[in-house]
N, C-alpha and C positions, 0 to 999 in steps of 0.2 A: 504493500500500500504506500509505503514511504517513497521507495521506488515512483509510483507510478503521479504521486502529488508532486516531486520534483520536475519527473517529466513534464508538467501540466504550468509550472513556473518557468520552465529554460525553453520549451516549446519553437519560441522565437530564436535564439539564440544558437542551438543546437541546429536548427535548422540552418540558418545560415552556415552554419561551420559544414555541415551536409554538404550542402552545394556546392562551397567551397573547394573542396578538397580532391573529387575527381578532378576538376576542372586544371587543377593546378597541377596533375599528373599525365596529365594527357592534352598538349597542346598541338594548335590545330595544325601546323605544320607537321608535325610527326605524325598525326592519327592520318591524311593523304598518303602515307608513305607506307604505312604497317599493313602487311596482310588482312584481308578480312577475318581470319581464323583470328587471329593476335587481338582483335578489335571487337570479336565478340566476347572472346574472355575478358577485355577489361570494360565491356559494358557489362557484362555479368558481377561482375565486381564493384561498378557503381548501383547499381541494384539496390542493394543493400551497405547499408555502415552500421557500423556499431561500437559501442560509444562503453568503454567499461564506467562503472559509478563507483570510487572508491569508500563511499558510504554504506555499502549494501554490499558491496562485493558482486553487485549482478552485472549482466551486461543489457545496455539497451537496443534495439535495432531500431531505424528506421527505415523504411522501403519507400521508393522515390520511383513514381511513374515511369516510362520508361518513353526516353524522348524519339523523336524520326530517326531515325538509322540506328536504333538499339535492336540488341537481338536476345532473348533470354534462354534461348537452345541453340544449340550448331545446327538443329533443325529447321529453322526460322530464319536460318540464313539464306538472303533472295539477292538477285539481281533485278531489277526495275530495266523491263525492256520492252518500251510501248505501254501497250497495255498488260501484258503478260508478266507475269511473274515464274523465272527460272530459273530451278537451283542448282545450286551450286556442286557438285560434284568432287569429293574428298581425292585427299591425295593415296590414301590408300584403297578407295575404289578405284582409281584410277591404278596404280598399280595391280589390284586386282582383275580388271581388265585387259592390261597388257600382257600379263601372265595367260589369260588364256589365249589373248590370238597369237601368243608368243608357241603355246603348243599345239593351236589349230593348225601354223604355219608350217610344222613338223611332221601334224598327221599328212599335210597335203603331201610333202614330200615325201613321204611314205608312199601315197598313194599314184607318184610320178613314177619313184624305184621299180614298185611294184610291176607298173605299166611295164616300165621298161623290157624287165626282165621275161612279161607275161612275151611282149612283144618278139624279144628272143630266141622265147623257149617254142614259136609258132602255135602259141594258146588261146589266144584271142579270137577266135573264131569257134571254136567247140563249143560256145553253149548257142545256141542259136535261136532263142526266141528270150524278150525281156519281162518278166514281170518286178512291181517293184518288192509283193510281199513272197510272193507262191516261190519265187528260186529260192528263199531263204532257208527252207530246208533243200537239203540236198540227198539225193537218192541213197536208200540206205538197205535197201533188197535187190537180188540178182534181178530181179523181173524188172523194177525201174532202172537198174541200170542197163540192161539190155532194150529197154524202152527209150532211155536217153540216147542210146547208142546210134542206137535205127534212126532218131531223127536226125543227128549227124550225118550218117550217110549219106544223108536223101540231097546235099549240098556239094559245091563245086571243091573243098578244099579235099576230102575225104577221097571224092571220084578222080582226082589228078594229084595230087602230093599222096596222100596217107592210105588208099586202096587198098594195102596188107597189114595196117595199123589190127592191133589188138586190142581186146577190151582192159587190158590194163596200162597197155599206154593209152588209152583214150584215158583213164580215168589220171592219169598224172595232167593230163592238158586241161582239163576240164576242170580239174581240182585248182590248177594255178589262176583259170580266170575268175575261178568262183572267189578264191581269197580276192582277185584286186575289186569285185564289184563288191565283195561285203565288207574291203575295207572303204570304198567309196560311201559307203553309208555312215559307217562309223563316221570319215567325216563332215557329214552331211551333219550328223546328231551331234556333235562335237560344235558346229557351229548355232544350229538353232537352237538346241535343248539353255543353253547358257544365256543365250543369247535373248531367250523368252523372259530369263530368270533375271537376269540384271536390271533391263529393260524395265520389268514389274516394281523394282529393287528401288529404281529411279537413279539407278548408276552411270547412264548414262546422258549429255550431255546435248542438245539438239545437234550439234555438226556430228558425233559420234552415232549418233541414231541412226544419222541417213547414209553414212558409211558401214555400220554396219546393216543396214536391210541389204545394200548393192552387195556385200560378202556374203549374204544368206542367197541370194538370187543370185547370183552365179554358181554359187555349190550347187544348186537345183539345176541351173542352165547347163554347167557342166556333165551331169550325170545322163541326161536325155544326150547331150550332144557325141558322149561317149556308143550310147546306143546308136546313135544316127550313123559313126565311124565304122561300127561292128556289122551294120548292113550291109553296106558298099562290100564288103568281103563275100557277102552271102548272095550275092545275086549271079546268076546264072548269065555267061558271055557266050551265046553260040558263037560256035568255028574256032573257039580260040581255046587253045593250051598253055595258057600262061599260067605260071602260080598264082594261084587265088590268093589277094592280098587286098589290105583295107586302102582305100585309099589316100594316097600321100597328102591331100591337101585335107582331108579330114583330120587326118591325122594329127596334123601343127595343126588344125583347129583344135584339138581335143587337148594337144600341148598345150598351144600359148594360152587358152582360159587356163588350161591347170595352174600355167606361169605366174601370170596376170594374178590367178587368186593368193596363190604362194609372195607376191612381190608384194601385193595392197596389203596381207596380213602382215607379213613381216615389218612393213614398214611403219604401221601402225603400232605395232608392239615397241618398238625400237624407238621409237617419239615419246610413250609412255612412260616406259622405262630408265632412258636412259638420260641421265640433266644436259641441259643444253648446255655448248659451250658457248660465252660472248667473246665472240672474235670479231679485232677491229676489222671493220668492212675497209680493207684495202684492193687496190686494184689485182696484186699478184692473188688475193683471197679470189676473187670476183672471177680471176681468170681458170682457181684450181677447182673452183665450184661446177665452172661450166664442162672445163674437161669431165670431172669426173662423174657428170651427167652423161656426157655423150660416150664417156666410155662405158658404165654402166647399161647402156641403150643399143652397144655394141655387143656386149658380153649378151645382153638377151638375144639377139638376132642370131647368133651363133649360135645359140641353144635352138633357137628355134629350127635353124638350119638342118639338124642332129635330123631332125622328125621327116624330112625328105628323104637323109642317107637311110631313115631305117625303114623308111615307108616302101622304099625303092631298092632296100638290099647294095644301096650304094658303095658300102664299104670295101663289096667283094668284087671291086671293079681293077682297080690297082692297088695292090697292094708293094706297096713302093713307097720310101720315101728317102730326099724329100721331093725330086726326079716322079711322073706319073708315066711309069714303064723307061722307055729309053728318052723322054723329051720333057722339057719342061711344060710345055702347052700338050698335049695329046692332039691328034690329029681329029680324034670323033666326038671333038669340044660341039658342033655347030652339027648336028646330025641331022636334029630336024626340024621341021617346017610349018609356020613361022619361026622366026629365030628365037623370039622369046619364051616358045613350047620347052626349050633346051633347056633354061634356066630351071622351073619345075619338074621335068621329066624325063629328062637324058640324065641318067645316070653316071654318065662322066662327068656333068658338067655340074651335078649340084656334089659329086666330090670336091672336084677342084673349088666351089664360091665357099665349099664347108670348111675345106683348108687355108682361102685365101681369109676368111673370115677370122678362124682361129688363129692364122700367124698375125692379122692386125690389132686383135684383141690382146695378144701377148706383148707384140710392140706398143702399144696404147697404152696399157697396163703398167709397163715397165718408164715410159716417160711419164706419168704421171706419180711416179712414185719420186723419179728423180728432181721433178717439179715442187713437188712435196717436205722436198728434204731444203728448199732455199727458202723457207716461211715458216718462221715459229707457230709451231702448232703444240696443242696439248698432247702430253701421254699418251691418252688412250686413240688421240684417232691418230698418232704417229703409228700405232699399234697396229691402227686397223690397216694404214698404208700397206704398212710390211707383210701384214696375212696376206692380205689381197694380193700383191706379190708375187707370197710364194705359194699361192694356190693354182696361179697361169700357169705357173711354170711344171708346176703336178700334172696340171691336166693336159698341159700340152702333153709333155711324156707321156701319159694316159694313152693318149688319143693317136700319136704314132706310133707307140706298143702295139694298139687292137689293130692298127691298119696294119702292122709287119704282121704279125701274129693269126693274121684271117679271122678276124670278127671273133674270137672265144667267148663264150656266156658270161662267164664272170669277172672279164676282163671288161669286157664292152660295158655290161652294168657299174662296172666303176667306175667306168668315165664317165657314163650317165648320171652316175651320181656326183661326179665333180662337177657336172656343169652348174647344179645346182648350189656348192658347195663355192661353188666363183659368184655365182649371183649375189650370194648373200653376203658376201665377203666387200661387192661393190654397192652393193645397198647399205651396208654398219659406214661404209667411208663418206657415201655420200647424207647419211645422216647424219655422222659427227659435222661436216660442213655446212649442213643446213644454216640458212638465217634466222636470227633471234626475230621474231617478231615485233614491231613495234609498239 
């Protein structure tokens, strides 16, 4: 009671001294400058004061309305845009974000490897009709696999390449496409299932929204486009004995989305993740930014390039290097008609643009590193120069390994997995360079 009749005396007094004392803690030139997190903690904190009484021993509190731009939760923290009210999005949502498309980015790759190898092992044509639920099991009595068999046969790859195939090499081929469509699903789930839950979460951010729906609609567009590739194999060419094979320009369609989704995730993860660095916008900066844009922009074409040699069994053409048989130019560069058929469908000549591709990515590769090294740069993207580096230089080897060596399975898949392993290596360099936002 004595307590609360002093209160009811100093009322005035104390009050003032209230008001007082955030104000003098928090001036307006520093509160412009401090983070909004920073700023709702110490409006939380004028919130409330409290005032010990050394006559009673108690404490008093006083609670003080709470003025425009106070916030009494980290939940109630908004940005004022228009009319809309849009929040704010934590730094460790945000890291929790990047972490997944940091391993969405990985399952894709997965699901390139896979390709690759499916494409290889000559598998990608043995299942021959698509559903999205019904193939999920997979035949597990003699009668459906003798069922699955028979509708194989009934197709051009079986009547011209596999003729005397058996039922358990069929079931090794069949088995290898069944893994790369059910790891296409995995991640398919991988992107939406998260993707639904953050979203709901409020984790994400309205520019992160609309990038991630474009990453969920591509995983969808991808998986249909992968079937659309897998037909062209299965149609029926009167008069003609060629190897039954999917089409090469399907094909790099089916790559470059895989690319495209592999390049947009990773890049976003890597923005999320990683702090930015402020580097003076000088002009050598401006110049090593653009290179190693267009070298990155190189390194994918290359890759892309990959998807012709394999669509077209390119590789088994010359196996020579660095000479293609006894000349530098081959003679059946220009075979056929119009000249530009050559470029996509002569198999000499999308070797040779594959080679000429790769030896300029290595040379591009390598003066940008030397470019690199005349401009103070941080640590870590000194770091990343140097991977990048020496990942050209791996996968060159790679790649005229499998062409001395006549295409081997497991040789050839590791270069296919390099290329992807150079991409990423020119996407962390051209992140660390990015510019700071203004």
């Amino acid at each position: 009671m004595g307590c609360r009749a002093r209160d009811r005396r100093s009322a005035s007094s104390m009050a003032a001294r209230a008001v007082r004392v955030p104000e003098a803690r928090a001036p307006a030139a520093t509160a412009e400058a401090e983070s909004p997190h920073k700023r709702i903690r110490q409006s939380r904190a004028k919130e409330d004061v409290t005032f010990p009484d050394p006559e009673c021993g108690c404490s008093c509190v006083i609670r003080h309305p709470l003025r425009p731009g106070q916030y009494s939760t980290i939940s109630e923290v908004a940005l004022q845009s228009g009319r809309e009210t849009v929040s704010l999005p934590s730094k460790a949502a945000e890291r929790v974000v990047g972490r997944w498309l940091l391993v969405c980015s990985g399952t894709v790759a997965g699901a390139v490897i896979l390709g690759g190898v499916t494409r290889l092992t000559e598998s990608g044509l043995s299942m021959v009709d698509w559903h999205l639920i019904k193939e999920m099991k997979p035949p597990t009595s003699q009668e459906e696999w003798e069922t699955e068999f028979q509708k194989y046969q009934q197709f051009p790859e079986f009547k011209i390449l596999n003729h005397n195939m058996t039922l358990a090499e069929f079931k090794f081929i069949w088995y290898m496409e069944y893994s790369h469509r059910m790891w296409g699903r995995v991640v398919g789930l991988a992107y939406i299932l998260p993707a639904a839950y953050f979203w709901r979460k409020g984790w994400l951010n309205r520019g992160m929204k609309g990038r991630v729906l474009a990453l969920c609609a591509l995983v969808c567009f991808q998986g249909l486009l992968g079937w659309y590739m897998v037909k062209s194999g299965l149609e029926e060419k009167p008069n003609s004995y060629d190897i039954p094979r999917v089409s090469q320009y399907r094909l790099a369609a089916h790559l470059g989305s895989a690319l495209v989704l592999y390049c947009a995730s990773l890049w976003t993860s890597l923005s999320l993740l990683l702090p930015q660095h402020k580097l003076p916008e000088t002009r050598q900066l401006l110049w090593l930014r653009r290179f190693a844009h267009g070298t990155a922009g190189l390194v994918f074409l290359t890759a892309l390039s990959g998807a012709f040699v394999a669509g077209l069994d390119a590789g088994l053409v010359y196996n020579s290097f660095p000479k293609m048989g006894e000349s530098w130019i081959p003679e059946d560069l220009f075979t056929f008609s119009p000249m530009l058929k050559n470029v996509f469908e002569n198999p000499t000549m999308v070797q040779f643009d594959h080679r000429v591709l790769g030896i300029t990515s290595v040379t591009a590769i390598t003066a940008l590193y030397f470019l690199s090294r005349r401009i103070p740069l941080p640590r870590r993207t000194k770091m990343a120069a140097v991977t990048l580096l020496a990942l050209a230089y791996i996968q060159a080897g790679l790649g005229i390994s499998t062409l001395l060596m006549y295409v081997p399975t497991p040789l050839a898949a590791t270069h296919q997995s390099g290329s992807l392993a150079l991409l990423s290596g020119a996407l962390w360099l051209m992140n660390e360079l990015r510019r700071v936002p203004k």
